[in-house]
TORPA-128701 format. One record per residue (C-alpha): residue number from 1; residue in three letters; y, z, x. Coordinates in steps of 0.02 Angstrom, whole numbers, plus 32768, in hexadecimal, padded with zeros to 4 digits. Example, Ala and Ser with C-alpha at 12.3 -4.5 7.8 and 13.67 -1.06 7.14 Angstrom:
# TORPA-128701
<bake><num>1</num><residu>Ala</residu><y>7F1F</y><z>8186</z><x>8267</x></bake>
<bake><num>2</num><residu>Ser</residu><y>7FCB</y><z>8165</z><x>82AC</x></bake>
***
This chain:
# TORPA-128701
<bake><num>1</num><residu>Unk</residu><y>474B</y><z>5B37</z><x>7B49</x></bake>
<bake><num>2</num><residu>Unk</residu><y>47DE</y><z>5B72</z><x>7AF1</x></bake>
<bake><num>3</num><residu>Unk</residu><y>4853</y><z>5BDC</z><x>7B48</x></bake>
<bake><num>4</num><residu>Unk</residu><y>4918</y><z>5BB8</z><x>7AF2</x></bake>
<bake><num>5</num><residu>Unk</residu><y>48C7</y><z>5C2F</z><x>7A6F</x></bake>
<bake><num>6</num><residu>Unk</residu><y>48D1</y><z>5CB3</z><x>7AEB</x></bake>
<bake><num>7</num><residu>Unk</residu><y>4993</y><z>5CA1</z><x>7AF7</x></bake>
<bake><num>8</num><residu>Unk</residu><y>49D3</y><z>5CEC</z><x>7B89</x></bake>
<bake><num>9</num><residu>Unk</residu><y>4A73</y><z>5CB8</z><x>7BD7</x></bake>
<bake><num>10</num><residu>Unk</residu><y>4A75</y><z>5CAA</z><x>7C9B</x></bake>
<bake><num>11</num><residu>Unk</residu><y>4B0F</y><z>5C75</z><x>7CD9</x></bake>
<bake><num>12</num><residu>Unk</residu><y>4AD3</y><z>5C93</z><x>7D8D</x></bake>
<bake><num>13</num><residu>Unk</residu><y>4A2E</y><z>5CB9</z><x>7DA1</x></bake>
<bake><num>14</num><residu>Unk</residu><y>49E6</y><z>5CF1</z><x>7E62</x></bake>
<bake><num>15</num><residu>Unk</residu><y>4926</y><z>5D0E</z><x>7E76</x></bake>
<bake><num>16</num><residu>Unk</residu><y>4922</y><z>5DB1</z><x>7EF5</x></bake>
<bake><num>17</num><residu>Unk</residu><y>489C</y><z>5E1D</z><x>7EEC</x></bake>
<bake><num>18</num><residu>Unk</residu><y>4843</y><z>5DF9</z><x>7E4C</x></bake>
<bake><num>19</num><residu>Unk</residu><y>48E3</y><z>5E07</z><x>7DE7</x></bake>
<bake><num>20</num><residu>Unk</residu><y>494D</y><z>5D90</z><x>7D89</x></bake>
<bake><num>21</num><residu>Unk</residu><y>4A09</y><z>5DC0</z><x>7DA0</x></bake>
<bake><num>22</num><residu>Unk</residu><y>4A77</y><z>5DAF</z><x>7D04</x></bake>
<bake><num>23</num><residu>Unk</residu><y>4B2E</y><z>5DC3</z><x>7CEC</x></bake>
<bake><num>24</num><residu>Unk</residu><y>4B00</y><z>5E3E</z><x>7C5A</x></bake>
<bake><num>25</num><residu>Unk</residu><y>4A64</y><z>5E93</z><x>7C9A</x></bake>
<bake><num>26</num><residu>Unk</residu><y>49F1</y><z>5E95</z><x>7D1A</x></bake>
<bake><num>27</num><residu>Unk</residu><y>492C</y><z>5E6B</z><x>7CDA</x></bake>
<bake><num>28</num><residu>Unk</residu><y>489C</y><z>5E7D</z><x>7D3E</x></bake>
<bake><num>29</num><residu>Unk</residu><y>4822</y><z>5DE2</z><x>7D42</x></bake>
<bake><num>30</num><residu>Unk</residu><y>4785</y><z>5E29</z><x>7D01</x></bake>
<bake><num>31</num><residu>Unk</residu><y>47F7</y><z>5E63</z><x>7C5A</x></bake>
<bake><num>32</num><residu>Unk</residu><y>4816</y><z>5D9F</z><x>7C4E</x></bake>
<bake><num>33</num><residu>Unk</residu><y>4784</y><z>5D73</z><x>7C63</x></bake>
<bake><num>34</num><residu>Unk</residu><y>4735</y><z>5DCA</z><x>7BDE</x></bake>
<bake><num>35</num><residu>Unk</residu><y>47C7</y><z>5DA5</z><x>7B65</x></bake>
<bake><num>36</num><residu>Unk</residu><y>479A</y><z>5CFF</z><x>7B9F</x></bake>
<bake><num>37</num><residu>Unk</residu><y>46EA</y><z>5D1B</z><x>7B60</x></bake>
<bake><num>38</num><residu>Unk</residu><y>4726</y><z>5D70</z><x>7AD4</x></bake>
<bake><num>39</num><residu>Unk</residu><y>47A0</y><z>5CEE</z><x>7AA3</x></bake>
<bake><num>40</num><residu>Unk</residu><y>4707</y><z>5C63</z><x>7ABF</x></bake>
<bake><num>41</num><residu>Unk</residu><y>4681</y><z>5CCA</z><x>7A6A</x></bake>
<bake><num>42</num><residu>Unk</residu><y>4708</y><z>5CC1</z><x>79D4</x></bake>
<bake><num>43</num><residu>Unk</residu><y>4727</y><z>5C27</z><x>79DA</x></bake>
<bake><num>44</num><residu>Unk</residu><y>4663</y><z>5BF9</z><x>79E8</x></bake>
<bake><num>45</num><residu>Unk</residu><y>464C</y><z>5C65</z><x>7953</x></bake>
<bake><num>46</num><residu>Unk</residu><y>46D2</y><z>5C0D</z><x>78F0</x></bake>
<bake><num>47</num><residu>Unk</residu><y>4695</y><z>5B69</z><x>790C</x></bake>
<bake><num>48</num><residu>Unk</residu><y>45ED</y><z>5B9A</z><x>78D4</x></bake>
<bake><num>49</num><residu>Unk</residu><y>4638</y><z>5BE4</z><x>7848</x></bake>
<bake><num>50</num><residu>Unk</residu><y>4670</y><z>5B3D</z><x>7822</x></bake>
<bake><num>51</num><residu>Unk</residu><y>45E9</y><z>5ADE</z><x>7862</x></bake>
<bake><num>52</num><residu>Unk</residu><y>4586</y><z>5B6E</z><x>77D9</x></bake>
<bake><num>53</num><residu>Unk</residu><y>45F3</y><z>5B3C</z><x>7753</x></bake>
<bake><num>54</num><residu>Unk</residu><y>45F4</y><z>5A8B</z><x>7777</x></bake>
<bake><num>55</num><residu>Unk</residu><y>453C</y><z>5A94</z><x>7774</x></bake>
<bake><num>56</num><residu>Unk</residu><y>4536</y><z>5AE9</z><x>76D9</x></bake>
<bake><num>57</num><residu>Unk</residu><y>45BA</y><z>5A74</z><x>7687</x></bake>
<bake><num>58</num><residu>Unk</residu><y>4530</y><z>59E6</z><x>76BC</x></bake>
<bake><num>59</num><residu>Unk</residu><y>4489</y><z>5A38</z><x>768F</x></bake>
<bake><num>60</num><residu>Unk</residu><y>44EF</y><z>5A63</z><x>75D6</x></bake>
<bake><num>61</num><residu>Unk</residu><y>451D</y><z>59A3</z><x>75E1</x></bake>
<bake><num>62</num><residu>Unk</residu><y>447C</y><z>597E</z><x>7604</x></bake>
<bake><num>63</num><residu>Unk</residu><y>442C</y><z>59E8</z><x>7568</x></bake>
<bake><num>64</num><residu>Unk</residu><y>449E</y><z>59A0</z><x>7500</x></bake>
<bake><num>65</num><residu>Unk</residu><y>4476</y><z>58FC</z><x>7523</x></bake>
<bake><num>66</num><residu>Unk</residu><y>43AA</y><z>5939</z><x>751C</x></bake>
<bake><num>67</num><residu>Unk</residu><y>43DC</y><z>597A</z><x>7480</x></bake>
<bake><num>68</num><residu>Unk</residu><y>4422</y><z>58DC</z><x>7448</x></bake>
<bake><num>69</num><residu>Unk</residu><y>438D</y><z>588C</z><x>7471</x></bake>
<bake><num>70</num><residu>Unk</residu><y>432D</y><z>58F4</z><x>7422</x></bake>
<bake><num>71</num><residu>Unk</residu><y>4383</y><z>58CD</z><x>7382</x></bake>
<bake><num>72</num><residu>Unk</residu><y>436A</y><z>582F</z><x>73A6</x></bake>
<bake><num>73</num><residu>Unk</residu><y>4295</y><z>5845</z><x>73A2</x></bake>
<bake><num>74</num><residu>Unk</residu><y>42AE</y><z>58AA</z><x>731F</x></bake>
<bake><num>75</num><residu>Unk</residu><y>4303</y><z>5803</z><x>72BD</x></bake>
<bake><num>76</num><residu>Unk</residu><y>4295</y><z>579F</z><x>7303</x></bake>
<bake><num>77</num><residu>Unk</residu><y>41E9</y><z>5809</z><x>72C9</x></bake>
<bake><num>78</num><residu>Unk</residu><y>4234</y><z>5819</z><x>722A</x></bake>
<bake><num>79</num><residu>Unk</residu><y>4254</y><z>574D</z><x>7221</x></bake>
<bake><num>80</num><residu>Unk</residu><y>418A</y><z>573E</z><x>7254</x></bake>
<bake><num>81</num><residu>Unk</residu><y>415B</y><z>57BB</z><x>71C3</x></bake>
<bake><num>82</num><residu>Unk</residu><y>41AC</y><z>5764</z><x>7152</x></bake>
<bake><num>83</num><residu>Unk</residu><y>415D</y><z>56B8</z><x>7192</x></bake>
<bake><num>84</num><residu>Unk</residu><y>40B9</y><z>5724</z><x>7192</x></bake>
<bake><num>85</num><residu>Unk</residu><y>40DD</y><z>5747</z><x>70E2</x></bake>
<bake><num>86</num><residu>Unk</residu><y>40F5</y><z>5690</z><x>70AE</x></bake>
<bake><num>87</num><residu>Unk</residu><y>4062</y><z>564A</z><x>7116</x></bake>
<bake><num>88</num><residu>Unk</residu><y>4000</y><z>56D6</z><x>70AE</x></bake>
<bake><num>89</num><residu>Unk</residu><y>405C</y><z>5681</z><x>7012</x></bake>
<bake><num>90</num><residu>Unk</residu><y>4026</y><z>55D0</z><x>7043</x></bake>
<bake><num>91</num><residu>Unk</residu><y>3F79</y><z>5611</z><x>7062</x></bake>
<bake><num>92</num><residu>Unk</residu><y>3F64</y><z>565E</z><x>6FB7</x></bake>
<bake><num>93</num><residu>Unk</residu><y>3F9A</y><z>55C1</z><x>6F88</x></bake>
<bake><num>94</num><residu>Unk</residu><y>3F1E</y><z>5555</z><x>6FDB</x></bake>
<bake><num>95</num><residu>Unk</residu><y>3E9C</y><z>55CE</z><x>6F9A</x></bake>
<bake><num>96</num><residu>Unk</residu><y>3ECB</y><z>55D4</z><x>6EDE</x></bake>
<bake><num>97</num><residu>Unk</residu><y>3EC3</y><z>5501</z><x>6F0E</x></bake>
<bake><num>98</num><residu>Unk</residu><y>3E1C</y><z>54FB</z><x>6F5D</x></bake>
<bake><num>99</num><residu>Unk</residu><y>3DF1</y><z>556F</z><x>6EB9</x></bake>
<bake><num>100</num><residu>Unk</residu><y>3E30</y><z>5502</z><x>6E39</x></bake>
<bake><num>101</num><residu>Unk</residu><y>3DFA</y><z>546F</z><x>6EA6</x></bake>
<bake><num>102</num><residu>Unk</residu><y>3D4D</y><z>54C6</z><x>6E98</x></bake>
<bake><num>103</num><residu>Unk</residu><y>3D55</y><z>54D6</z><x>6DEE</x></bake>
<bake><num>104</num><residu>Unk</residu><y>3D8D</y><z>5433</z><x>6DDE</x></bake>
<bake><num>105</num><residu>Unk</residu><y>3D04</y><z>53EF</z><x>6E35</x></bake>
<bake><num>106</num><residu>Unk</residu><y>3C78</y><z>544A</z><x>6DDD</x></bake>
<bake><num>107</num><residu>Unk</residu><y>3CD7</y><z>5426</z><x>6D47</x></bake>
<bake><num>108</num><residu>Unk</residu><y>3CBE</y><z>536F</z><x>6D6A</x></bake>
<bake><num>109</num><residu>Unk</residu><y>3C14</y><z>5380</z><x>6D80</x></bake>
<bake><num>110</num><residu>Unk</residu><y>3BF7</y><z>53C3</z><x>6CF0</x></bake>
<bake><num>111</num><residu>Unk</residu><y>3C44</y><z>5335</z><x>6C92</x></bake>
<bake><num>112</num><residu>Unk</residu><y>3BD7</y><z>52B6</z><x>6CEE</x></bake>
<bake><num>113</num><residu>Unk</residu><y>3B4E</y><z>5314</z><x>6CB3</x></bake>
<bake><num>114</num><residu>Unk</residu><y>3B84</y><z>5318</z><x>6C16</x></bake>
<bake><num>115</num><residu>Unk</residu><y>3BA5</y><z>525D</z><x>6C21</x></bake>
<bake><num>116</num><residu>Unk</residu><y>3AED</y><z>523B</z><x>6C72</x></bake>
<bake><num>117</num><residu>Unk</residu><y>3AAF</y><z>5285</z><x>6BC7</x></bake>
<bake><num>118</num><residu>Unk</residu><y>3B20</y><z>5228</z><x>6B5D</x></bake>
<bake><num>119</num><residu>Unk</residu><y>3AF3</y><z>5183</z><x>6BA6</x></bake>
<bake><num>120</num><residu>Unk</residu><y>3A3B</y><z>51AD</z><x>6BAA</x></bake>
<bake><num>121</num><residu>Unk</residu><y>3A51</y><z>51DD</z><x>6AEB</x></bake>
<bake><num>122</num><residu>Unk</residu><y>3AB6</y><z>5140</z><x>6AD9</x></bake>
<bake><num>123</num><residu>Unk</residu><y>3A2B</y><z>50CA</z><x>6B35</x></bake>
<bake><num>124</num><residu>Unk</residu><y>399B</y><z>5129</z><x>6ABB</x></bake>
<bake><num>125</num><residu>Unk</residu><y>39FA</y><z>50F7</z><x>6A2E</x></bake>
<bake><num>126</num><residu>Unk</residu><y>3A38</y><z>5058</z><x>6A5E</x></bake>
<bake><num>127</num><residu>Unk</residu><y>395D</y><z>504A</z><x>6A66</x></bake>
<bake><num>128</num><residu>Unk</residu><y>3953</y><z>5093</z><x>69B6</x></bake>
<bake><num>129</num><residu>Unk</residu><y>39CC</y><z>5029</z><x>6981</x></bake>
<bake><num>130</num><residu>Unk</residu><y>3966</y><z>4F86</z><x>69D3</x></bake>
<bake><num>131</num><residu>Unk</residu><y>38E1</y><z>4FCF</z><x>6995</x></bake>
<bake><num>132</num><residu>Unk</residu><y>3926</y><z>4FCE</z><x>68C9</x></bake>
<bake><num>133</num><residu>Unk</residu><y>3979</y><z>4F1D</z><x>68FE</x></bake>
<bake><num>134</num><residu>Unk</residu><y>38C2</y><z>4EE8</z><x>691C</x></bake>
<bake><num>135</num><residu>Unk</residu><y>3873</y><z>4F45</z><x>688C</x></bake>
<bake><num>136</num><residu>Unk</residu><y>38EB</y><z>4F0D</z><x>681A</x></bake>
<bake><num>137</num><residu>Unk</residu><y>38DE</y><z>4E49</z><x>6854</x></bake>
<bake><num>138</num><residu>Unk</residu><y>381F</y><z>4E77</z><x>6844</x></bake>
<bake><num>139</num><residu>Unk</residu><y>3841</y><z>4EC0</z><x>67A1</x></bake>
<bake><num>140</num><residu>Unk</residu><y>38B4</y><z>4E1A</z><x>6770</x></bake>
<bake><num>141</num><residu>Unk</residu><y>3837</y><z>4DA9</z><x>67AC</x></bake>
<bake><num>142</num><residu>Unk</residu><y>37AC</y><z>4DF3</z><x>6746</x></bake>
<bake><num>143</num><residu>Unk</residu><y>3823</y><z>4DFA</z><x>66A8</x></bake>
<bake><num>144</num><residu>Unk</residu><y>382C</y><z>4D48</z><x>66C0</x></bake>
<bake><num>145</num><residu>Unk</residu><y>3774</y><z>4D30</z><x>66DA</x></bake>
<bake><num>146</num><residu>Unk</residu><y>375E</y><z>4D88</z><x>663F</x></bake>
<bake><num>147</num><residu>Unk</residu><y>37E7</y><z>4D46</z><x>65D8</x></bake>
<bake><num>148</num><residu>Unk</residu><y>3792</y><z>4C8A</z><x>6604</x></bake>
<bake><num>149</num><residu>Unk</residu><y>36E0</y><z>4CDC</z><x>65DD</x></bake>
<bake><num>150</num><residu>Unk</residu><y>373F</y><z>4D2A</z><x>6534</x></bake>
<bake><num>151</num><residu>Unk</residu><y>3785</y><z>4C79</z><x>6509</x></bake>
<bake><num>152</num><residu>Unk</residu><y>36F0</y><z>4C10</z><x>653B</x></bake>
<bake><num>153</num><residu>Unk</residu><y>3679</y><z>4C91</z><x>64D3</x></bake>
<bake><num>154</num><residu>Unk</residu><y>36F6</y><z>4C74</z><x>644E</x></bake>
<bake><num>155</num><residu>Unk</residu><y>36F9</y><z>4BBE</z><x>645D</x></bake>
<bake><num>156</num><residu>Unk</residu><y>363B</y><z>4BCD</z><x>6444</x></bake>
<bake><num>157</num><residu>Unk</residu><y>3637</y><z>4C28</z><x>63BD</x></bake>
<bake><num>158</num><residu>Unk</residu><y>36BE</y><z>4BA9</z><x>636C</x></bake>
<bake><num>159</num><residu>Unk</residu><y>364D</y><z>4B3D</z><x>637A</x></bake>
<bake><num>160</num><residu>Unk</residu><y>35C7</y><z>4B7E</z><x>6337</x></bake>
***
């Protein structure tokens, strides 16, 4: 405990009878004592005064830095919204791809259809065609059977 706060100047001090003998005054012990208590219960409150302050300083040092952090979350929520926002983006994406892949695909399809009736179109007239190819030889031969008929009935009837 503190007690040069108290200040009191004894040049010669003599403990008789509960009193403390000064040059200047006389003071009797239970006056001391309680400006003893005094003087402590002063000196307690200023150090928790400062202790209070001190405190305070730290729990405002500590909010700031709480506050910094959450500025910090803030920033960082706002950086995962904006990913969220380009995931979404790349998702569209994807989907107008599958879509156009889709169509695409059925697209295809289609055309291979298409193409299944074009060949079987082309195969039934590449058989029409044999078919006239064969007629037409049959045709050719029988011209020629009947041109040698013509030209032996003519040779015949040259003769005669």
């Amino acid at each position: 405990m503190k007690v040069d706060a108290i200040y009191i100047e004894m040049t010669a001090i003599w403990y008789n009878n509960s009193y403390i003998y000064n040059e200047e005054r006389s003071i009797p012990m239970a006056e001391i004592t309680n400006e003893m208590i005094l003087q402590a219960i002063k000196e307690l409150a200023e150090q928790l005064k400062n202790h209070s302050e001190e405190t305070n300083n730290r729990f405002e040092q500590i909010d700031q830095r709480f506050e910094q952090i959450d500025r910090r979350f803030e920033q960082i929520d706002q950086r995962f919204e904006q990913i969220d926002r380009r995931f979404e983006q790349i998702d569209q994406r994807f989907e107008q791809t599958d879509q156009q892949f889709e169509q695409t695909k059925q697209q295809l399809v289609e055309i291979n259809e298409r193409l299944d009736q074009v060949e079987q179109k082309i195969e039934e007239m590449d058989k029409q065609l044999t078919d006239v190819a064969n007629g037409q030889k049959i045709l050719v031969e029988e011209l020629f059977e009947n041109k040698k008929e013509i030209k032996r009935v003519k040779n015949i009837l040259n003769i005669y």
